[in-house]
N, C-alpha and C positions, 0 to 999 in steps of 0.2 A: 223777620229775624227776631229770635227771642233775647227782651233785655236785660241780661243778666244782670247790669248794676242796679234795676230795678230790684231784681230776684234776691239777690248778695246784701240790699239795704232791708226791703222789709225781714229777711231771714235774720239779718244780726239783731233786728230788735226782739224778734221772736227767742233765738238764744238765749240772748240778754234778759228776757223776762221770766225763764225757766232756770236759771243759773241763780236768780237773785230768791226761789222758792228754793234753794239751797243754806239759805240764811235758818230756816225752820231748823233743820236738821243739825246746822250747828250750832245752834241754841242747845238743844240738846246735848250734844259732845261736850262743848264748855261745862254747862251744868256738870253730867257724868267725869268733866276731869279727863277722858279721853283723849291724849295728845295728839297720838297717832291718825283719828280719825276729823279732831280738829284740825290735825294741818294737813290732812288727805282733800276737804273741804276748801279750805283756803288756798291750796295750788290748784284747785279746779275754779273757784269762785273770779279769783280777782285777774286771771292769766284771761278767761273767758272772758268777763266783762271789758277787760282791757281790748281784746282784738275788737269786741264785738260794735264800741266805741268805735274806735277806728274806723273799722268796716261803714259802718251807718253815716259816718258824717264826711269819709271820701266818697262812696255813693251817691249821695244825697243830690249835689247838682246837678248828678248827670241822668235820674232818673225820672221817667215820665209819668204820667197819674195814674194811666188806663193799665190797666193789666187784664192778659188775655185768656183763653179758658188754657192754651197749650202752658202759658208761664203758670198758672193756678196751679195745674196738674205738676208740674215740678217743682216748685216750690216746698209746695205741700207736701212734696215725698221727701225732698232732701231737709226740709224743719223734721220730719220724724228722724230721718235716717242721723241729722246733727245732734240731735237732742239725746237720744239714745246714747250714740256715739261717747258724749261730753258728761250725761247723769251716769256713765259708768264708769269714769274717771275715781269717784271717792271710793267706790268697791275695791276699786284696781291698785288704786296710791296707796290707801292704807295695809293693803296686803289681806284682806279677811276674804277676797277671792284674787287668789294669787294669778290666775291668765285671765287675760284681756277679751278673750273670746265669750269666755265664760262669763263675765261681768257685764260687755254688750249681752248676750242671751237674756239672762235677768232684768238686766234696765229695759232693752226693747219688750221683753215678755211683759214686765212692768206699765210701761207707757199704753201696748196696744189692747192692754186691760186682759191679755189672755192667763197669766197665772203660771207658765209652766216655770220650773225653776231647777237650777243645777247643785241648791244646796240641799246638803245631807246633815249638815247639823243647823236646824234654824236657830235656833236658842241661842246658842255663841257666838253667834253674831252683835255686834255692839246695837243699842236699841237707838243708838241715831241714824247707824246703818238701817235697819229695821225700817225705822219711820222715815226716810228719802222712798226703801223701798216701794214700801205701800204708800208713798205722797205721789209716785211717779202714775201708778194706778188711777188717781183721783184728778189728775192734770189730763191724763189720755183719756180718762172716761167721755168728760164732754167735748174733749179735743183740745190742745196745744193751741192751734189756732184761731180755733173757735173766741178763745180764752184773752189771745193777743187782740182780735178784731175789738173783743167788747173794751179792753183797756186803754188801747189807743185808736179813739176814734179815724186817726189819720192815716190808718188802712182800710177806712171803709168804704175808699175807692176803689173798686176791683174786689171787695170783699165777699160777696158775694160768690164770686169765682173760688175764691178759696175755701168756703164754708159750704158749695156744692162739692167739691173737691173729696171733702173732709170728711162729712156729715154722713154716720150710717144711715142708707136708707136709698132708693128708686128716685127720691124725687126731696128736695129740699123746701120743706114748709116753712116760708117766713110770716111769725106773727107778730111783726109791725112793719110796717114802711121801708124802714131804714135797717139797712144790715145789722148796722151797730148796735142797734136798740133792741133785736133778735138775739143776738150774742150776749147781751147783758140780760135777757131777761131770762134765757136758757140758764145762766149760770146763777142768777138769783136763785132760780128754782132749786137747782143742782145743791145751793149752796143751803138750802132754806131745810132741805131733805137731809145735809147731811148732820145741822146741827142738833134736829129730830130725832132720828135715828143713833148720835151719840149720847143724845139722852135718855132713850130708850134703856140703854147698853148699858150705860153706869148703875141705873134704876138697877137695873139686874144682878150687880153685882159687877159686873166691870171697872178696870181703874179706868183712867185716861185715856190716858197711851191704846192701851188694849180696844180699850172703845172706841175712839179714833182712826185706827190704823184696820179693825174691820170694818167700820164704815165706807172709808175710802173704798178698799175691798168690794164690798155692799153695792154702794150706788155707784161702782164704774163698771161690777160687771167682772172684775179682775179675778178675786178668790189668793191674793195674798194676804197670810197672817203669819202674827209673829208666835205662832204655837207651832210645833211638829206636828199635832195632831186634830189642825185647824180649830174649825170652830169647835167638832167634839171633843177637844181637851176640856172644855165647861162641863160638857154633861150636865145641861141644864134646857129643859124644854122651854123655858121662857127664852132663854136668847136664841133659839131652835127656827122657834114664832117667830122674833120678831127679823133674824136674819133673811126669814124664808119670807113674810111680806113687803119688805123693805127689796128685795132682790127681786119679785115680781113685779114691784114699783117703777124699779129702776130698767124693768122691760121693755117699759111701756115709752108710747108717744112723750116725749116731755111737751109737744106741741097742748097732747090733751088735758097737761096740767094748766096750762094758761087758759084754756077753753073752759074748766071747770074751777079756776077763780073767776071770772068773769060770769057765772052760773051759767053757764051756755052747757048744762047737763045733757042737754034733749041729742047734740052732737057726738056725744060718747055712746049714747046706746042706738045711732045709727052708724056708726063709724064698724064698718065691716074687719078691718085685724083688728081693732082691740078684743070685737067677740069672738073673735077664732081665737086671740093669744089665749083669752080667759079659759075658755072652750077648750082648746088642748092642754092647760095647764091642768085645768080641774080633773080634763077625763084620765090623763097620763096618774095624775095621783091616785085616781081611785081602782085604777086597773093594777098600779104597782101595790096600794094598801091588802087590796085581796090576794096577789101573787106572793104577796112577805109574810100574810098573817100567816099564822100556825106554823108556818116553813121555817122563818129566820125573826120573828119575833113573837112572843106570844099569846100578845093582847091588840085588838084591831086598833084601840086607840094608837098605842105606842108604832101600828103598820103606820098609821095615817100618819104621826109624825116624820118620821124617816123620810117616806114615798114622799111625803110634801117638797120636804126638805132638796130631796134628791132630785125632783122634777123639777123646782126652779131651781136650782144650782145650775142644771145640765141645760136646759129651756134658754135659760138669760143666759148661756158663759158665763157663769159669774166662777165656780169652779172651789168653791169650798168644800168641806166633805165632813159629815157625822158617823159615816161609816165606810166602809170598804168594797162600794158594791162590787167589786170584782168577784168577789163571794159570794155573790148574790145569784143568786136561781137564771140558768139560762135565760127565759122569759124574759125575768124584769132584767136583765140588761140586756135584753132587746129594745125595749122602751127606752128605756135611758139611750143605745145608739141610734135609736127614730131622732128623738128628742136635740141630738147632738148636729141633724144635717139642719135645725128649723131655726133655734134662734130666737130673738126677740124680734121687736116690734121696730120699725122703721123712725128714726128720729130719737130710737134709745142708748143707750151705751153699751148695749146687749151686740155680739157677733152674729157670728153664723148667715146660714142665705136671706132670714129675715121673713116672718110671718106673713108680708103684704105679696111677698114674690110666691110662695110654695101655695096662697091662698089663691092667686093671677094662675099661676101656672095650672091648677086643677082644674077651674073653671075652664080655661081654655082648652084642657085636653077632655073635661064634659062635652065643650062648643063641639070639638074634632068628631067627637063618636054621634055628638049629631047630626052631623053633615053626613054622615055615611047613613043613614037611613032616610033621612031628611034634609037632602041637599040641595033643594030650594029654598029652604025655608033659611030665616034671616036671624041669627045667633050671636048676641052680645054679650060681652063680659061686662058686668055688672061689678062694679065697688064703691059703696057707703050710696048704692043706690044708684049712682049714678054709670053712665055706658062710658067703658077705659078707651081710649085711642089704640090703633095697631099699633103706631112706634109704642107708647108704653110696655106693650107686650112683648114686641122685639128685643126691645131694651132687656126685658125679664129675664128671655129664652136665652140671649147673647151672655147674661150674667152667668144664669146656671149653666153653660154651656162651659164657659172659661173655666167658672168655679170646681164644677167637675175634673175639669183638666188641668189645674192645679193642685187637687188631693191626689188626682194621677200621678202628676210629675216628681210632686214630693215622697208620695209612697215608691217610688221607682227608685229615689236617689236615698234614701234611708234604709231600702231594701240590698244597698250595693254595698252595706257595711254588716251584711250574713245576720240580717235581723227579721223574723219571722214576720208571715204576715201581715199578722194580725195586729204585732205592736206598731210594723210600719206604718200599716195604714190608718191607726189608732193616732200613730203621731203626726203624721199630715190633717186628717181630720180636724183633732184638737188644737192646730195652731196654725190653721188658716182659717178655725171658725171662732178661734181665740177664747178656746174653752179651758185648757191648761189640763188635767186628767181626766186621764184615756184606760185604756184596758192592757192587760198584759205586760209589760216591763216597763209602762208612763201609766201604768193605776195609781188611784187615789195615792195609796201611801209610797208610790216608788217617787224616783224624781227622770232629771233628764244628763243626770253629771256623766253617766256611760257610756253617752256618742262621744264618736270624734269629733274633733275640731271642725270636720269636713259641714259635715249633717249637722251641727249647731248654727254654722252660718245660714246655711240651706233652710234651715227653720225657723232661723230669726228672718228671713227674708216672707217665708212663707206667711208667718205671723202680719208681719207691715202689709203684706199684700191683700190680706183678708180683714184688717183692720181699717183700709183706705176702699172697701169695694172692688176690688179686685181693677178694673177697669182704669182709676186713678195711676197706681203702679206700673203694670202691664202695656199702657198706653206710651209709655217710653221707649220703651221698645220696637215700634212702628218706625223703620224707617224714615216713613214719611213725616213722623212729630219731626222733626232734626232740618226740618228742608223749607223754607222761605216762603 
């Protein structure tokens, strides 16, 4: 039997701890003199923490230590689906996104670090608005709960369970002992990168704010900014650079950041997806650098910039934009939609199916075509050297399999409001691999304010689903999860 006052008490401390990262935001409002959006904050702030009070310390006695993988997996979905829920409360209160629908899409698109958004004037939006926005991006990058484990040690029973739940990636690498001590050193890391890369960004010309709020953006993978015309409103190839390695960064293993403090170098250049992420990052750029040059820019350097740019944007999900490839030469946005089904690195803040799974999966469909000539012989899938297990593989095929049939089902049901192909399946794509622009009416510069009511639900679902692994979500649905 699943225990709910279990589930109800660690969820309200979770709340409670995202509600109180609302405090930033009204810092700001006050500052700005902002009434309206100061007390948009404060009837979300104080009404939450109040229940959330509540909730945690009527629970409390009745709740047991252990927590199970089926309570992990719900949990962990209703903390997104709540969070979301409640950080689009200030959009909604103050009235600067007048429906409710509409203000969940952005906070969810927000949190699950995919980017997609329904506003059409970003600038006008108050910059406290702004900055919850893209604070929501930098909370979901390395997880909500990931976040709660490291703060309150006294979830890190069962912790575990929630931060396999959580965690993008086939397999959950802990690098230390103790869950809790995993969740803190992730979020050092996290935290260590993003005060780097804000200085990076001021260096450059950047104010604060600005630098700040694409960071977040940056290392969660998200691609919100407080510009309309993202990061290229700078027009400036320094912030270009340092967007674009900072965003390859944030591809990656965070595992292999604590592996390479520790100088345990020699593990990264046997570590099989880091060299394929690098390996397709690099080849995708210099295939799009030759397909731009002369065509849509004029000088190879100025190709290489761009195609960099654009291949890790699209690679990670991160989903910012210097330009309009929709414009762009058939070809290269062929590459860019290769690039869109792959994703980062397992253990990153990066979406998509995830570099260690399309790297499993090849291999094995190599093993397949050898048994057909050489069907005696003895064929293993090899990663970072070592022979994978069949369940691993299962695991793989069962991912891509759903994964598939979730870009289906989305493009089916966005297809039912007389929307061509291509953008349908442009927008399922982008927000279940939590890439945020797509091609054709969700390009770079369009947004997402055109759907119905219907299909924004439908893709803020599709979004959570592709940001938890599919399997997390979708496991609720089993009948049998609900049965004793």
């Amino acid at each position: 039997m699943i225990q709910y006052s279990l589930i109800f008490n660690i969820l309200s401390a979770l709340i409670a701890i995202v509600s109180f990262f609302m405090f930033i935001p009204l810092g700001i409002a006050i500052y700005g003199q902002n009434t309206e959006v100061v007390l948009a904050f404060l009837y979300t702030i104080v009404p939450t923490v109040v229940v959330c009070v509540v909730v945690y310390l009527a629970t409390r006695p009745y709740r047991r230590r252990y927590l199970r993988a089926k309570e992990g997996f719900l949990l962990v979905t209703l903390s997104w689906l709540a969070a979301s829920a409640i950080g689009a409360l200030p959009f909604f209160i103050s009235g600067e996104i007048p429906a409710y629908t509409d203000a969940f899409f952005e906070t969810i698109s927000g949190f699950t670090t995919t980017g997609a958004s329904i506003l059409t004037d970003i600038e006008a939006m108050s910059p406290a608005l702004l900055f919850w926005r893209s604070l929501t991006h930098w909370l979901g990058g390395m997880g909500i709960v990931v976040l709660t484990v490291a703060i309150l040690p006294i979830l890190g029973v069962g912790g575990a369970q929630l931060m396999r739940a959580e965690s993008p990636g086939p397999t959950l690498e802990k690098i230390s002992p103790k869950v809790a001590e995993t969740a803190k050193i992730l979020w050092l890391i996290y935290l260590g990168l993003t005060v780097l890369e804000t200085a990076l960004l001021m260096f450059g010309g950047m104010n604060l704010f600005d630098a700040l709020t694409h960071t977040f953006g940056t290392l969660a993978t998200g691609g919100f900014s407080p510009k309309a015309a993202s990061v290229g409103h700078y027009n400036s190839a320094y912030i270009d650079i340092v967007i674009t390695v900072f965003m390859v960064a944030a591809g990656l293993n965070f595992g292999l950041y604590f592996r390479a403090l520790q100088g345990r170098f020699r593990d990264l250049i046997k570590n099989t997806e880091f060299l394929a992420y690098l390996a397709i990052f690099g080849g995708s750029t210099l295939i799009l650098a030759f397909s731009l040059n002369k065509v849509v820019y004029q000088g190879f350097a100025e190709s290489l910039r761009y195609a960099g740019f654009q291949s890790a944007t699209v690679l990670t999900t991160t989903g910012y934009a210097t330009a309009d490839f929709d414009l762009w030469p058939a070809f290269s946005k062929y590459i860019l939609f290769f690039l869109m089904f792959i994703g980062g690195c397992s253990g990153s803040t990066g979406g998509g199916i995830k570099v260690i799974r399309i790297v499993t999966l090849f291999k094995q469909a190599v093993n397949e075509m050898k048994y057909l000539f050489r069907h005696k012989g003895v064929h293993v899938v090899r990663i970072n050297g070592e022979p994978v297990r069949k369940d691993f593989i299962y695991t793989v095929v069962g991912f891509f399999t759903l994964y598939m049939l979730c870009l289906l089902v989305t493009t089916a049901v966005v297809s039912t409001g007389g929307y061509d192909l291509v953008t349908s399946f442009s927008s399922a794509l982008v927000t279940v691999g939590n890439i945020g622009p797509g091609f054709a009416k969700v390009g770079p510069t369009m947004n997402y304010a055109f759907y119905e009511p219907y299909i924004k639900w439908v893709l803020s679902i599709a979004m959570l689903v592709g940001r938890l692994e599919v399997y997390t979500v979708l496991v609720l649905l089993v009948p049998s999860f609900w049965r004793r």
